[in-house]
N, C-alpha and C positions, 0 to 999 in steps of 0.2 A: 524615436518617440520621446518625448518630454508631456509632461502632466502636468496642468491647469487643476486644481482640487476647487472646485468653489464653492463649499461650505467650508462649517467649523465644527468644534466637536468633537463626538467618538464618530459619527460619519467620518470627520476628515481623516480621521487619526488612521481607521479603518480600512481607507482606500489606502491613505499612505504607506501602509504595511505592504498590502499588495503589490502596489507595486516595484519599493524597494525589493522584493525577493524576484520580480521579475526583472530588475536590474534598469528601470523605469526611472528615471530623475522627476524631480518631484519640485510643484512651486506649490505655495500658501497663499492664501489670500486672509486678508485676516482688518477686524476693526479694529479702534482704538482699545475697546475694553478685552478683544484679546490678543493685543501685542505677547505675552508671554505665555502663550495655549501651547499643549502640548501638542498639536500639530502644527505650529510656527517652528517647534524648537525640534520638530522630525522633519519637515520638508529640507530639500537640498536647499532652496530659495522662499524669500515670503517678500507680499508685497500688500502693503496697507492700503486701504481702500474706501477708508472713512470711518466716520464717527461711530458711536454702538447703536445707535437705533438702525436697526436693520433697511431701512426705506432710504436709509443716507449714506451704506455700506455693502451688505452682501445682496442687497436687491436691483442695486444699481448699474444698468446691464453693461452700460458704458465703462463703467470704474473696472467691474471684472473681466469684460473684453480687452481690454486697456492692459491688464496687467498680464496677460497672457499672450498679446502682443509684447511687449518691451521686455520680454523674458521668453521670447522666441518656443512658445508652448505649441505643439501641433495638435493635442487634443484635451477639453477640460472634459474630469467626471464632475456632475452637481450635486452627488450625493442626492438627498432625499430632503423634501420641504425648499423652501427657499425661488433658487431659480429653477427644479429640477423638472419640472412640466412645462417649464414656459416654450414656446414654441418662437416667440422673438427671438429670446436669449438664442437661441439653438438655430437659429437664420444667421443672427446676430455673431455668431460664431464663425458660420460658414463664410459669410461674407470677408471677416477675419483671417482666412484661411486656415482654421482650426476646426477640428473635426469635435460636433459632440457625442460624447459617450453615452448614447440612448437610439431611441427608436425618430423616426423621420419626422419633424416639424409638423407635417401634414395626419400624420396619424398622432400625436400628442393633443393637434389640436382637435380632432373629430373626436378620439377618446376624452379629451379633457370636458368636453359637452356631455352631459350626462344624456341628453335626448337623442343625441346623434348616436354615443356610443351605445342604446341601447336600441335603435335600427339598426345600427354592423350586428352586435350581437343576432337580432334574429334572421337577419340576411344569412349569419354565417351558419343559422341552424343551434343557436343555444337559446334553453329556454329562457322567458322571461315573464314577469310578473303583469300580471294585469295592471290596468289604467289608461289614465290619455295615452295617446299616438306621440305627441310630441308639447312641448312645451302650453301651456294654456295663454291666450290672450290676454282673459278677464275672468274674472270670478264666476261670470254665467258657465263658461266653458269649464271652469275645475267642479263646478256642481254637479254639472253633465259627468264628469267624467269621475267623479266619486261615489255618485249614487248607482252610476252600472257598475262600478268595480265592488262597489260593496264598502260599508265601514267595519272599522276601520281602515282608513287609509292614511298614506305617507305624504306631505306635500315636501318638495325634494327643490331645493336650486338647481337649475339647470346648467350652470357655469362653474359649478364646484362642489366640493362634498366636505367630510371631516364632520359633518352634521349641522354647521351652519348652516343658516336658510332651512332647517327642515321642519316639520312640525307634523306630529302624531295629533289626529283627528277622531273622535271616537265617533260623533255622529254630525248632523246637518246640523245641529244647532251650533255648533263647535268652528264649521267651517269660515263662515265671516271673519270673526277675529282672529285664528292660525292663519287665516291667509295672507290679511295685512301684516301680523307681524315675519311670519316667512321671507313676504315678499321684500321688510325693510331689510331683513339681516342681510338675503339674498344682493340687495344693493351693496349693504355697507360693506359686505366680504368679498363682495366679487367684483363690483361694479355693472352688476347686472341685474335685475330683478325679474329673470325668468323663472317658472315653475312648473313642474310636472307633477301629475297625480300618481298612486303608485300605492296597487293593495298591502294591506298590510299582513305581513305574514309573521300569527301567536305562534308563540312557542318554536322559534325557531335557529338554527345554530350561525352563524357565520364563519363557512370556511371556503379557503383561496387557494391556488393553485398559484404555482412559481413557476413560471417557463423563461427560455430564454430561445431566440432564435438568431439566425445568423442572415434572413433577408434570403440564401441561397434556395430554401428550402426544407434546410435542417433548422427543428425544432426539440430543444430539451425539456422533458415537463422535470425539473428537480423536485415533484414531491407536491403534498399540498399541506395545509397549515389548520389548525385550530383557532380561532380569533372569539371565542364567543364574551372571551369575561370583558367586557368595556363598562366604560360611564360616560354619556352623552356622547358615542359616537367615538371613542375615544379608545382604542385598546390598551389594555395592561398586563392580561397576560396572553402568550401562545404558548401550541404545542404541534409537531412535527412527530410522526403524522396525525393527520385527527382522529380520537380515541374514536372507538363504538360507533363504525362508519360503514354499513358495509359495504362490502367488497367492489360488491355490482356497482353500485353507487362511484364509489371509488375509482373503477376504470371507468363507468360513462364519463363522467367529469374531466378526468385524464384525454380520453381520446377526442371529447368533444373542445377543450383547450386545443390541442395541437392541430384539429382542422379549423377554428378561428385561425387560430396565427397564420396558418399559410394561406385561408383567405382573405387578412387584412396585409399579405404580404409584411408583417410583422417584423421588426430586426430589434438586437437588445435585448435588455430584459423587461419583464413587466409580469405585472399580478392578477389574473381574474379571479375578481369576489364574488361568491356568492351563498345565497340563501336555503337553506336546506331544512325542511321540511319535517314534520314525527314521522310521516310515513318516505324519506329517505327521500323525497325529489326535489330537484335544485333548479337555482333559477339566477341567472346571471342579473349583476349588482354593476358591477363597473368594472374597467380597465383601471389600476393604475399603472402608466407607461414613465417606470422605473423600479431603481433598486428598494426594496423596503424596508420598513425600521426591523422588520421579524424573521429580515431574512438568516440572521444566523442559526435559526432551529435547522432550516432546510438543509444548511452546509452541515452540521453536524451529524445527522441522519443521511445527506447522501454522501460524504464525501469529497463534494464539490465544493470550490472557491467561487462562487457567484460572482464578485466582482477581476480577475482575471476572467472569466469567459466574459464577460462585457469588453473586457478592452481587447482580449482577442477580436470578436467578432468589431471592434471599431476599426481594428488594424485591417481590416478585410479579410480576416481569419475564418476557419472555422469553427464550432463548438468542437469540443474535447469528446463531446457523446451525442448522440441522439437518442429520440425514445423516450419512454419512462425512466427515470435514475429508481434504483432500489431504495427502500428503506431501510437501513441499518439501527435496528434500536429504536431509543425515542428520545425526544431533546424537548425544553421546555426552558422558554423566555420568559422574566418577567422585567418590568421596564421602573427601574428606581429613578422616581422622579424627585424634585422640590418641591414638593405638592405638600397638603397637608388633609388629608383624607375625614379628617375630624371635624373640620371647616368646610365642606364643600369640597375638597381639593383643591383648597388656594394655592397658588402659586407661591413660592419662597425666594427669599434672596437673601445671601450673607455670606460670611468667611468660615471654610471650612474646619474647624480644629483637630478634628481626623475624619480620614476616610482610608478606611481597612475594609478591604472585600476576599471572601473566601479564594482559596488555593484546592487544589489536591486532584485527585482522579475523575477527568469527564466533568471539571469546571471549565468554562467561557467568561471569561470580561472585558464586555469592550465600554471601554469609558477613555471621558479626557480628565476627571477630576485627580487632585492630590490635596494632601493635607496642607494646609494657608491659602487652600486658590480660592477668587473670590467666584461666589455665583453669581452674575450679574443678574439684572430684574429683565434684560433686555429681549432676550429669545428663550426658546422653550425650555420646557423644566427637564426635560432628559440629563440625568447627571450619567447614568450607566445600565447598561442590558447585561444582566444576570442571567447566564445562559448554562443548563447541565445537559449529559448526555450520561444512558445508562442502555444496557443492553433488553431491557422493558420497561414499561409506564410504572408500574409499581415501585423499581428501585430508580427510576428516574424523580418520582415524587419525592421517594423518601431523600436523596441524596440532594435537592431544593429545599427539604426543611431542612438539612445537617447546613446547607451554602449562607441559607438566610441564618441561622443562628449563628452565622460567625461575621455578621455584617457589623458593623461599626460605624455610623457616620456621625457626627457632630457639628452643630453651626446652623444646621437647617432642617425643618423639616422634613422629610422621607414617605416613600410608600413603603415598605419595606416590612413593615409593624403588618401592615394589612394583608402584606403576601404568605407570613408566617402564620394568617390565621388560614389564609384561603387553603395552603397545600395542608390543612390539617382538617376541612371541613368533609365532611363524608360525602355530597354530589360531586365535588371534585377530584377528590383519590376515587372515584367508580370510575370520572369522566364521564359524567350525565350531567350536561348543564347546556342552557342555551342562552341566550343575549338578555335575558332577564337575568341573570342569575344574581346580580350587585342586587337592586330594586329585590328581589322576592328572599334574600336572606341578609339584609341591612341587622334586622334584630339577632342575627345570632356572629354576627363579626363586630362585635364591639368599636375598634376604630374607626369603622363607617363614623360613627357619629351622628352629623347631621348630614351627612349627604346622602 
């Protein structure tokens, strides 16, 4: 086996780890603005691939097949963002004769459809939210299908998520204008301007399940996730497992993930999101069919390598385990971006002067950064996932405020400031908070600012 990595990053850096220890040779693919990233400078081989805007480098299915061919690669991971859903790319591969590191072309691309994957979803017997059946024609059809759902409602691109194309509707008066604009973002982001309708659910938590399956019939659920603190759709922090859940709740979601997957004949890994309710009931949100940015709470808490059980199961392996993985303790992500939180969360770009991140007991960091590298403007602000583990939530918290007080970055902006306020704000050391939680305490975390 030889490795194709086609991202950059602490993704790449990340796989790269892996599979040096599984004794795995390793290529880079990498732009002009990161000829000297710290995953060029770990890979066995690296191979350029164009300039730094992304649309003339790592999204170029040609240039990364290309390099995976003339370096005789038999399987690429895509890591996460980028090419990592594409189901071309992943044809585009096979054709290649390189195997990709994911789940089948054909179910990337039914999940990647947010209407289609929420028909599997109730084929497969998981709940879902009320609204249209599928995608809306025309405006007549999302009135129809907002006014029985009830408002609030969600209008959703149907060709992509991340929150583009989406727009919160409070009533009928509302609906005209969310729709046109939905429907442009929905084009500009996707190339499609499809939409669905889709109740809105107050007061509610977002949390996902981490499975991985081997296409045999063995299915691992590793755990599921916390996701609720975001901004526009946008997560910032996780935790492993999710706080004040219970139990019940907990195994339905469990056992109702592992009979999807062996209904959708599922292989790989991937994420079901979902929505969950004051009174504890959930409702499937999406697939996504890959590794995720949050995946390292789940390793930390189960034990498991998430990405070796991917390339096992690409090798035509098996999983390492089936079943539920136990929980061990608690783990808790927070995502230090370039952002500038004061600002909206503008994006940042510039030369590091330092970057020092916490060491010591039940610390995780996975980053590409060092002190003089440049941030470039060109791809996303993820500089490093600040990840702890403690043997409960409480000293998980507390050992998150000791990690962030020892952070150090210089050169550019940070979220970092804001993470220092949150693991000391009281809804969040209980672990009672749902996807409002930014919006409904703006005035008591001072570096919100204006966002």
């Amino acid at each position: 086996m030889k490795l194709l990595v086609a991202n950059r990053g602490e993704i790449a850096v990340r796989v790269i780890r892996t599979a040096r220890e599984m004794g795995i040779p390793t290529v880079a693919v990498y732009s002009e603005a990161d000829a000297d990233s710290a995953a060029v400078r770990m890979a066995d081989e690296a191979v350029k691939i164009g300039p730094p805007p992304p649309n003339e480098s790592y999204l170029v299915i040609s240039n990364v097949v290309e390099a995976g061919v003339i370096t005789g690669c038999t399987h690429v991971h895509p890591g996460y963002g980028f090419l990592s859903e594409n189901a071309t790319f992943a044809r585009a591969c096979a054709d290649a004769g390189i195997t990709f590191v994911g789940p089948d072309p054909d179910v990337m691309e039914r999940m990647g459809d947010k209407v289609q994957a929420k028909a599997a979803a109730k084929e497969a017997g998981l709940p879902v939210l009320g609204g249209s059946d599928g995608a809306v024609s025309d405006f007549a059809e999302a009135q129809a299908a907002a006014e029985e759902a009830g408002f609030p409602v969600l209008l959703k691109a149907a060709a992509g998520g991340g929150g583009r194309g989406m727009r919160r509707v409070e009533s009928a008066e509302e609906l005209p204008g969310a729709f046109d604009i939905a429907q442009r973002e929905a084009i500009a982001a996707f190339g499609d301007g499809g939409l669905y309708v889709e109740r809105m659910l107050e007061g509610a938590r977002h949390i996902e399940v981490q499975i991985v399956a081997d296409g045999l019939g063995g299915v691992l659920v590793a755990g599921d996730r916390e996701c609720s603190i975001q901004r526009r759709h946008q997560k910032l922090v996780e935790e492993a497992p999710a706080p004040n859940l219970p139990e019940a709740t907990r195994t339905a979601m469990h056992e109702a993930c592992i009979e999807a997957a062996r209904a959708w004949n599922y292989r790989n890994a991937g994420t079901l999101e979902f929505l969950v309710d004051a009174d504890a009931n959930f409702y499937f949100l999406e697939l996504n069919a890959r590794l995720q940015v949050e995946h390292p709470v789940t390793e930390l808490v189960s034990g498991l390598d998430l990405v070796a059980e991917q390339l096992r199961v690409a090798q035509g392996g098996v999983l390492s385990r089936t079943g539920v993985a136990p929980a061990n303790g608690h783990s808790i992500e927070v995502r230090v971006n370039a952002e500038d939180p004061a600002v909206g969360f503008r994006p940042s770009a510039g030369r590091l002067k330092e970057f020092t991140m916490p060491a010591g007991p039940g610390v995780r960091i996975d980053t590409h950064c060092r002190p003089g590298m440049l941030v470039p403007p060109n791809y996303d602000s993820l500089m490093a996932k600040l990840c702890v583990w403690a043997g409960d939530r409480p000293r998980a918290v507390a050992r998150m405020a000791r990690a962030l007080d020892e952070v150090r970055i210089e050169g550019v902006p940070t979220t970092v400031q804001l993470f220092t306020e949150i693991v000391r704000e009281p809804s969040f050391m209980e672990g009672k908070y749902t996807t409002a939680y930014l919006a409904d305490r703006a005035e008591y975390l001072p570096t919100l600012g204006s966002a």
